[in-house]
C-alpha positions in Angstrom: 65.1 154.2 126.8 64.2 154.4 122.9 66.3 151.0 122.6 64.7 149.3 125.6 61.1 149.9 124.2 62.2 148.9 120.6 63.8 145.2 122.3 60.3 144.9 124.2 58.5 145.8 120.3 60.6 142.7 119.2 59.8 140.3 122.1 56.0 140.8 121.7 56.1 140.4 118.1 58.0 137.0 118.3 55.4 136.4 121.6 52.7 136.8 119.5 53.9 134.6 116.5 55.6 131.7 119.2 53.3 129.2 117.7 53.6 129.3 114.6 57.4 130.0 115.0 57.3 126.8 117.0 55.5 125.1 114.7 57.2 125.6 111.9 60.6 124.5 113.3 59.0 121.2 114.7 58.0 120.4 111.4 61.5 121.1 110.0 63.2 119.2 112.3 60.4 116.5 112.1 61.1 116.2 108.2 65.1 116.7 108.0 64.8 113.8 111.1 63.4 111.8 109.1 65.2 112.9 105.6 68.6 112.1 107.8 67.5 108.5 108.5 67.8 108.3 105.0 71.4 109.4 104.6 73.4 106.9 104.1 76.5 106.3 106.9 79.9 106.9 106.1 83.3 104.7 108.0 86.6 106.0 108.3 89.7 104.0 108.2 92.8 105.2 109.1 96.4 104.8 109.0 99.2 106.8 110.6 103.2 106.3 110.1 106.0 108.0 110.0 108.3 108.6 106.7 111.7 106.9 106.6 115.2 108.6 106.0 116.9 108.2 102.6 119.7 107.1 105.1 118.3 103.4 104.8 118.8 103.1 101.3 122.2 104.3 101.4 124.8 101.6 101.0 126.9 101.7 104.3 130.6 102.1 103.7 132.9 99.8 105.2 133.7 100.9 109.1 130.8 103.4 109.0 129.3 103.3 112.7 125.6 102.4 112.5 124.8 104.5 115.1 125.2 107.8 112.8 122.1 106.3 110.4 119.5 108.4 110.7 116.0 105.9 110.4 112.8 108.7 110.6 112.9 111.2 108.5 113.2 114.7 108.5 110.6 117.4 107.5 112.0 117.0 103.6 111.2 113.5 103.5 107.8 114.0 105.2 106.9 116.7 102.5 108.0 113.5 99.5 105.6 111.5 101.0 103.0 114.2 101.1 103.2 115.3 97.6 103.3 111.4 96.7 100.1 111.0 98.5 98.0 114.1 97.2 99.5 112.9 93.7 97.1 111.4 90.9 99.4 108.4 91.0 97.2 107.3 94.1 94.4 108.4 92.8 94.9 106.1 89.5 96.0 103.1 91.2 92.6 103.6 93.5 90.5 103.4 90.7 92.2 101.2 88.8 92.7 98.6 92.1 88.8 99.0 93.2 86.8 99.5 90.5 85.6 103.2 91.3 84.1 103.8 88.6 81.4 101.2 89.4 81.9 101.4 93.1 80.8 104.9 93.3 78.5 104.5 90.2 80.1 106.5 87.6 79.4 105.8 84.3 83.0 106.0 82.9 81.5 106.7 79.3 80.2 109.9 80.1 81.3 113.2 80.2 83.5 114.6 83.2 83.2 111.3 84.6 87.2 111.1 85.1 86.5 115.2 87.1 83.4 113.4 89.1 85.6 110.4 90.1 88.4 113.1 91.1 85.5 115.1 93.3 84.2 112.0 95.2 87.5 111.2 95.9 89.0 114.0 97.3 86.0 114.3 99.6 86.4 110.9 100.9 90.5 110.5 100.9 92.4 112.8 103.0 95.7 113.0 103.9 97.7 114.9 106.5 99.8 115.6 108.8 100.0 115.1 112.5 101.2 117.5 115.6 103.8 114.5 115.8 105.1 115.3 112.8 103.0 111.9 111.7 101.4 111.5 108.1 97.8 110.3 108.4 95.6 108.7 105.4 91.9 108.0 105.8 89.4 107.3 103.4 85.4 107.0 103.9 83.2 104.6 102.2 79.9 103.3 102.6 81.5 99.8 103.4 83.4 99.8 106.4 85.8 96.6 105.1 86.6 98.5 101.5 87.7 101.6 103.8 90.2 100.0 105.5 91.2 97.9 102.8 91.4 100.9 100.7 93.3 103.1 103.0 96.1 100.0 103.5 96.4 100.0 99.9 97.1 103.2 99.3 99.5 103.6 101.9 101.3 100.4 100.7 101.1 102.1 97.3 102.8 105.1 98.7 105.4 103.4 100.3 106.4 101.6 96.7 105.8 105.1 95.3 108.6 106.6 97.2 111.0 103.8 96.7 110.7 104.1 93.5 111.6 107.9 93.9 114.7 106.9 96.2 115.4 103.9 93.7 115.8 106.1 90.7 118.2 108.7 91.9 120.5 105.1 92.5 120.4 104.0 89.4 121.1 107.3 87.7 124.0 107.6 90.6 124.9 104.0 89.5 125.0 104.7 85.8 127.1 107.2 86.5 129.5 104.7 88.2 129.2 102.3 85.5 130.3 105.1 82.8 133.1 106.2 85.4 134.3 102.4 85.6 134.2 101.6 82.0 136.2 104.8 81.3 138.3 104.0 83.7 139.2 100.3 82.7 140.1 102.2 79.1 142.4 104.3 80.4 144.1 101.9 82.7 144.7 99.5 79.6 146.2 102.8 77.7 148.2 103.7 80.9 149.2 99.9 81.1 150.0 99.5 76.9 152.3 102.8 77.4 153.9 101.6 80.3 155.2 98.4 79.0 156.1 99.9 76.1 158.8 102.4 77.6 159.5 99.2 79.7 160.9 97.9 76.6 161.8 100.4 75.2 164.3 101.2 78.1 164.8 98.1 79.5 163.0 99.3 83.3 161.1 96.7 84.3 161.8 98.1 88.4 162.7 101.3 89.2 163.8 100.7 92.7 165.3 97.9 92.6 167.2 98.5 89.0 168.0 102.1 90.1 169.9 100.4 93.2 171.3 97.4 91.2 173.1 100.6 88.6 174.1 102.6 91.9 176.0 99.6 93.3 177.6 98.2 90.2 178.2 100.8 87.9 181.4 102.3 90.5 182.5 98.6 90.9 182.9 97.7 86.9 184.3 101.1 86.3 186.8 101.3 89.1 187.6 97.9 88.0 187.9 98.3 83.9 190.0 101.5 84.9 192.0 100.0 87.0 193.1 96.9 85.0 193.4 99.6 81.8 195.9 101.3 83.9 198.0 98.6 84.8 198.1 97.2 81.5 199.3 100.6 80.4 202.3 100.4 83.1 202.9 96.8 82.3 203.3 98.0 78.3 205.7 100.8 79.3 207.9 99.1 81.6 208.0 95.9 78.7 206.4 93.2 80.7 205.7 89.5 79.6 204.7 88.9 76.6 201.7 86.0 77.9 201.2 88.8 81.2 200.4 91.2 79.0 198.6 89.3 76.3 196.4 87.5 79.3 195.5 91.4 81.2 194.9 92.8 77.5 191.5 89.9 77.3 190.9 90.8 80.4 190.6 94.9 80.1 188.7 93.5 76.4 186.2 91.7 78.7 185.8 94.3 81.0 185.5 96.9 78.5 182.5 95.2 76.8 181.0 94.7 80.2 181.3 98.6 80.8 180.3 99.9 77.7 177.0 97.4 78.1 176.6 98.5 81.4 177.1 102.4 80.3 174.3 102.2 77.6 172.2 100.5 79.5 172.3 103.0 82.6 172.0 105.9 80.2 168.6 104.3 79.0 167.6 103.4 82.6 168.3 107.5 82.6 166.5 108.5 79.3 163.2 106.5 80.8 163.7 106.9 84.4 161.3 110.0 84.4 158.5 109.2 82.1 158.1 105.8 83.5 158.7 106.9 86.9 155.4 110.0 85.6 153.3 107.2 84.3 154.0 104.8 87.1 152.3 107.5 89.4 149.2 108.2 87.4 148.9 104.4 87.5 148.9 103.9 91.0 146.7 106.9 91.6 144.2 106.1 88.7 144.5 102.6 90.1 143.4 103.3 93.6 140.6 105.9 92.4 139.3 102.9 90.2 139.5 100.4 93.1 137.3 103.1 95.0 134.9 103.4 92.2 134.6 99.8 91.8 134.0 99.5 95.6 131.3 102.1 95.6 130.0 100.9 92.6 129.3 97.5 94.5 128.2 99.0 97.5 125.8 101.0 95.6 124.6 97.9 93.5 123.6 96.1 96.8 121.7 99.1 98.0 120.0 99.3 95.3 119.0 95.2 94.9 118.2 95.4 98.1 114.8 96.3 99.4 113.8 99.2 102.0 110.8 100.7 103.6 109.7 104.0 102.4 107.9 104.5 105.9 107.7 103.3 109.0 104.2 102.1 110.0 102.8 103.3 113.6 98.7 102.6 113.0 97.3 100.2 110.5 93.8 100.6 109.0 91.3 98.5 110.8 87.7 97.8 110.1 85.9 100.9 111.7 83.1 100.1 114.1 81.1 103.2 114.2 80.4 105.5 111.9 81.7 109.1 110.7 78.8 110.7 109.0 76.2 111.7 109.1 76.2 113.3 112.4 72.2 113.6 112.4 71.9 115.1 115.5 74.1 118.3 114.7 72.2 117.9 110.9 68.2 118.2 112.9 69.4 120.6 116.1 71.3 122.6 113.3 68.2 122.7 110.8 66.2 123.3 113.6 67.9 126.6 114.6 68.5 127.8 111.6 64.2 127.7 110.2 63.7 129.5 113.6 66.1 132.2 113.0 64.9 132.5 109.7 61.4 132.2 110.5 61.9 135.3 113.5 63.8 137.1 111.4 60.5 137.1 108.4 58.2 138.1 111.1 60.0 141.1 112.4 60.7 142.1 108.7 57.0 142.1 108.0 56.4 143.8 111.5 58.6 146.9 110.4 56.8 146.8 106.8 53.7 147.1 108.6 55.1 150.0 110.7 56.0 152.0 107.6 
């Protein structure tokens, strides 16, 4: 009962001070009416894409199937091209590209000015993400063309921005190719010096083919010097003819110098049949690792000569129509209730002062 009385208390004091109440909040509404006609209006431009995959910068390797490139990208690539657009890269090429400084009447001699610039601008750039997993730029201005051609700038911007990211981690990746080529080419020419030496040095020139060349006639001029020694020998004891034995003894001489030849030449096809055989293998293999470097290497270099999109462009900023701000109607009905509520609020106060 208490309470009900004390609501009535309330309602007959505000009864009794409606005009006034009224009044007042006319007259603020009247004034920050006309105080809002003097705000100036605000456009918004905006531009929405999505970010690319790193996949597109990637050099394809021969036989890859196209259809396992990714082209949008994934949250991580999204996140790049956030932290490239809340960056003060964009901010600098913005002023530098429009003139901020005089645009938003800064004097750039005086102190702060650079902290001021940076506070207009984040109130009037913005830049976030969609529910589509989208990245949206705007940007206000007072001009509805600088707007849009500022928020096309900076996205264009941001899309260099993060080639440049992707395009760096290339080079370094190709520098490391280069070094791995060059080091490679040395070693080869070392590999290649050393071979041809024990080439020489051993008389191998072909391993396969000399090792079956020495396993087919090796038994034929042995069996053969061995066999003509032996029958000179017989011929000796049994006292053949003098010109028989005088014509097989050149003969066996012949054959002798063919298999002693023969003999020191298969034991140095021996002596150098495992290190050249050793260093014939690490040539190959270092051979076909440089040949896939080298391939890389050139795949690599054309990704990297070779331009890409950062982003992939859904909405381009357009000249905005109607305005974003002020909203002056929320600005007068909002002003409006709050001197009321205000103004109620003083006259109960002073009702309860008088009580006491």
């Amino acid at each position: 009962m208490e309470q009900r009385e004390n609501l009535l208390d309330l309602i007959n004091v505000l009864w009794n001070w409606r005009r006034p109440l009224i009044l007042m909040t006319l007259i603020a509404t009247i004034l920050t009416a006309v105080v809002s006609l003097f705000l100036p209006n605000y456009y918004k431009s905006t531009s929405i894409f999505y970010a690319a995959h790193t996949d597109l910068a990637k050099p394809a390797a021969i036989g890859e199937n196209e259809q396992r490139r990714l082209y949008y990208g994934e949250s991580e690539d999204l996140n790049r091209l956030m932290s490239i657009a809340k960056s003060g890269k964009i901010y600098d090429f913005l002023i530098n590209e429009f003139d901020l400084y005089e645009h938003y009447e800064i004097k750039k001699e005086s102190k702060n000015a650079r902290h001021k610039l940076n506070l207009k601008l984040e109130k009037l750039y913005n830049a976030k993400k969609t529910k589509y997993d989208a990245l949206e730029l705007s940007i206000e201005d007072k001009d509805p063309e600088v707007a849009r051609n500022m928020v096309n700038a900076a996205r264009n911007e941001l899309n260099k921005l993060a080639q440049t990211v992707v395009k760096e981690s290339q080079k370094s990746l190709l520098d490391n190719y280069n070094s791995s080529i060059d080091y490679k080419t040395k070693e080869l020419k070392k590999l290649s010096d050393s071979l041809n030496f024990l080439r020489k040095t051993y008389g191998v020139y072909n391993l396969e083919e000399q090792s079956g060349a020495y396993a087919q006639l090796a038994p034929k001029v042995e069996s053969r010097y061995f066999n003509k020694k032996a029958k000179l020998e017989n011929l000796k004891a049994f006292g053949g003819h003098r010109d028989s034995i005088a014509s097989l003894e050149s003969t066996v001489k012949g054959l002798k110098k063919q298999y002693d030849n023969l003999s020191t030449k298969l034991g140095l096809f021996n002596k150098g049949y495992l290190p050249i055989f050793t260093l014939e293998k690490e040539q190959k293999a270092f051979t076909l690792q440089f040949a896939i470097d080298k391939q890389r290497q050139q795949l690599l270099l054309g990704a990297y000569n070779a331009p890409f999109n950062a982003i992939h462009l859904i909405e381009d900023g357009s000249v905005p129509v109607y305005k974003n701000r002020p909203k002056r109607s929320i600005i007068v009905i909002g002003i409006g209730m709050v001197v009321f509520v205000l103004g109620a609020a003083t006259v109960i106060l002073l009702d309860q002062l008088k009580k006491k």
